[in-house]
N, C-alpha and C positions, 0 to 999 in steps of 0.2 A: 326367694325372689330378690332380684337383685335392681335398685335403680339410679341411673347416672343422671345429677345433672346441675343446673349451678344455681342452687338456690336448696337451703331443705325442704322437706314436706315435712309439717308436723302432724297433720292429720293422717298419715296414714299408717294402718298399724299392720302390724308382720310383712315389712315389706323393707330390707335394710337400703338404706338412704345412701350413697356416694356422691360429693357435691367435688368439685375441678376449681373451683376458684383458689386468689394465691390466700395461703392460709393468715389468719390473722390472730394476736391475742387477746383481741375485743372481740364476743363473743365465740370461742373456742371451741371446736369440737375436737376430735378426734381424730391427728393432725401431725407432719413430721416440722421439726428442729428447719428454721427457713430462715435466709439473711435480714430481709423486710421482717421479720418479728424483731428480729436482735438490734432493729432501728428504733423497734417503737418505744411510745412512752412509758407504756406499762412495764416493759422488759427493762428500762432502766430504773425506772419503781423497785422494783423488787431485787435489782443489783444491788440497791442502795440498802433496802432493809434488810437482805441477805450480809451487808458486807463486803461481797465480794465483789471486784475490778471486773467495769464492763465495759470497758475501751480500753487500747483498740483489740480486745479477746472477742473473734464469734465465735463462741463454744458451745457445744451442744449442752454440756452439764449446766452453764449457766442458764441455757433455755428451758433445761427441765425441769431446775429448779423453780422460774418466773410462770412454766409453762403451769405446774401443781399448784400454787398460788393463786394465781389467778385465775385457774378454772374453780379453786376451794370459793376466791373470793368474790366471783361475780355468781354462784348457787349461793351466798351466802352461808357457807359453812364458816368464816374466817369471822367469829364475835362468840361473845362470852358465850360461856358457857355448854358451847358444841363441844359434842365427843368426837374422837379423833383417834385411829390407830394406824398405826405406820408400821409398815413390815420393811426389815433390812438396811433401819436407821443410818448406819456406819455414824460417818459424824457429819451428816450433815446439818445446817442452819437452819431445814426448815422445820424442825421441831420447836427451835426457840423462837421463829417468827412468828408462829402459830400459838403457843403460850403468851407470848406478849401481848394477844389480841385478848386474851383472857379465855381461850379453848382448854380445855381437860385431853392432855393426848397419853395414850399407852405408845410407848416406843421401843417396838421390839426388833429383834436383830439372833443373830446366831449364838450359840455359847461358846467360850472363849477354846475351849476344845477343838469343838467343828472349825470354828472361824480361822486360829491355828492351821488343821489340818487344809484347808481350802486358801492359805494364802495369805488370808485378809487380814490376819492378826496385824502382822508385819508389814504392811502396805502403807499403813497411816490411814487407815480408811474406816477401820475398825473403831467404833469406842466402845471401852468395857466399861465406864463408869456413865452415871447419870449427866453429872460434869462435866463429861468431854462434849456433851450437844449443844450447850451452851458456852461452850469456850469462847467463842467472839464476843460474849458480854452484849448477846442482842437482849436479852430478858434479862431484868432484875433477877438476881439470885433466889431472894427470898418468892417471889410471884414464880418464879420457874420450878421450884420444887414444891409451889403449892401446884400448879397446873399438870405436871409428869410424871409419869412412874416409866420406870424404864422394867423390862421383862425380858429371857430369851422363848423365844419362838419359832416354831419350822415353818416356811412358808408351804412346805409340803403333805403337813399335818397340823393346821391349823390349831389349835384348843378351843377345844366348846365352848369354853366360857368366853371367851371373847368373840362376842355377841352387842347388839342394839345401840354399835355406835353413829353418829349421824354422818361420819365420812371415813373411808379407807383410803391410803396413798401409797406409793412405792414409784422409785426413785432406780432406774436401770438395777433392779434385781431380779424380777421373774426369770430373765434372760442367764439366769446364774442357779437354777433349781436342778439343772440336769438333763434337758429334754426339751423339745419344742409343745410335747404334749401335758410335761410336766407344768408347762409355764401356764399355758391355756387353760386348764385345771386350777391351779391358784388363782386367776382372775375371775373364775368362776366361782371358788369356794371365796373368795374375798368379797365376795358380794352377800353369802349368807352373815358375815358379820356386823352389815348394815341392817339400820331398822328400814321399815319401807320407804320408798323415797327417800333413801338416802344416796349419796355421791359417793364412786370409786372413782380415782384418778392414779395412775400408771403408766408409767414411762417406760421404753425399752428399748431392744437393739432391733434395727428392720434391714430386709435385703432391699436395694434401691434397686439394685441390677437382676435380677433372677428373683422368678416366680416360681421355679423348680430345684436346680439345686443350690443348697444351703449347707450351714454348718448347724448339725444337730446329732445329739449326745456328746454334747462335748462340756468343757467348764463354762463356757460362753457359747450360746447359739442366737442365729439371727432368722428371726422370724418375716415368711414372705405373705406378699398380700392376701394369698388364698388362705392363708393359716388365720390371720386377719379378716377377713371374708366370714370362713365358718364360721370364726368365736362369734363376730356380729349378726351373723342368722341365729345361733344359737342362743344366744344372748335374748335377742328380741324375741324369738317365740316363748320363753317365758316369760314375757311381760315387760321388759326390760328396755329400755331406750339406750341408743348409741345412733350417732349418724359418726361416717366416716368422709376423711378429705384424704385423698392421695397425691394431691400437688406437690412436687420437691423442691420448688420455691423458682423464678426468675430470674435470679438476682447472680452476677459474677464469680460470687462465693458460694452460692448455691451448686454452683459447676464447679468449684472446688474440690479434689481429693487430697484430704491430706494425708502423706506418708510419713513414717520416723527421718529424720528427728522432729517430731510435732510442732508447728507452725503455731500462730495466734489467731490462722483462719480453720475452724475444727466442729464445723455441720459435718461434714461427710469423712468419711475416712476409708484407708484399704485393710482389710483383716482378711488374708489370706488375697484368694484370685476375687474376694467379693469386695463391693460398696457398700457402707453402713451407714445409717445415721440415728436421730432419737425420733421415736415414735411416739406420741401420748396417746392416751387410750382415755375418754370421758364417760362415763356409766354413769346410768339414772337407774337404782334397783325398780323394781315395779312396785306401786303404790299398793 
């Protein structure tokens, strides 16, 4: 059962939630990459503690970066002591932002083989050392390697042991497993590595334009609202909280496609005859 409307229900259960307002990231749900976020305060917040230039760039990656943060950091996962595991690290910043807070994160990613084979060795996007996730000198050295352990892992064969942490995240990778069914499956086994009531946050590729057809078995596929639809029924009948927002934002640049040679305006973009943008996904495991 499916309900539209602009406001969530919290009270009611096995009944998934879709709310139409423009999305925002103060209070956050489950929600695409939108120019009005890349205005707000919080999204220059986390510019800043990420390091990375956020004028005049709207970019999606920066929004998915401020978008994981800030959903970690208004559940209150972002303070000492919280476990934390991150699937498909490459090199991004938010491991070191999240050590800095005084979190325990496992950061895991591909082996240098696969990654190799898939591309990503070579891309700059890969890091094969612990080191490379703190390259920007967001965390003290010494506090950084007291808070991480770096590990490889398949996001399509989880390891048992990796188990009872209080949050899981990933950063436009499910979208890179092989399959649209492959993807939806690891967001569902990523939630067995939370203790109860804990927090998954995931980002990924969405069709803006088509509900029907899409790009899937491919090295990249873009996931449509009805694929998003199931996971959230599914989801929720095992106890599981998610509301979802499918607003693709108001704003000028929100009507923007951008094509090669890539612009500084980059919500949306064209990958083949489709539209794309970043997706977050907010999960509450079931208590």
């Amino acid at each position: 059962m499916i309900s539209e409307q602009n406001a969530p229900m919290t009270n009611v259960k096995r009944q998934l939630v879709i709310i139409n307002n423009e999305p925002s990231l103060t209070n956050p749900v489950s929600q695409m990459a939108t120019e009005a976020q890349c205005r707000s305060d919080a999204f220059y917040y986390w510019c800043e503690e990420t390091r990375l230039p956020h004028e005049p760039i709207f970019h999606r990656k920066l929004w998915e970066y401020a978008y994981i943060l800030q959903c970690l950091s208004e559940t209150g996962m972002m303070s000492p002591s919280r476990r934390g595991l991150g699937f498909g690290v490459g090199k991004e910043p938010l491991v070191a932002v999240m050590a800095a807070r005084g979190c325990d994160i496992v950061a895991t990613d591909l082996d240098i083989d696969e990654a190799t084979k898939q591309g990503w060795a070579g891309s700059g996007e890969y890091a094969a050392t612990l080191e490379a996730l703190n390259d920007r000198g967001i965390c003290p050295a010494a506090r950084f390697a007291s808070h991480v352990i770096y590990r490889v892992a398949d996001m399509n064969k989880i390891d048992a042991d990796l188990v009872g942490f209080d949050f899981v995240y990933s950063s436009c990778a499910l979208e890179h497993v092989g399959s649209i069914e492959l993807g939806l499956e690891f967001v569902k086994n990523s939630l067995k590595c939370l203790r109860p009531g804990g927090i998954a946050v995931h980002t990924t590729e969405f069709n803006v334009l088509s509900n029907d057809a899409t790009i899937d078995n491919q090295q990249t596929v873009l996931f449509r609202r009805q694929d998003i639809d199931r996971l959230g029924a599914e989801l929720l009948n095992q106890g599981h909280e998610i509301v979802l927002n499918y607003n693709p934002g108001s704003g000028p640049f929100d009507r923007h496609i951008d094509v090669p040679p890539w612009s500084g305006i980059h919500l949306k973009l064209q990958l083949e005859q489709y539209v794309t943008t970043s997706l977050g996904l907010l999960i509450k495991k079931a208590s």
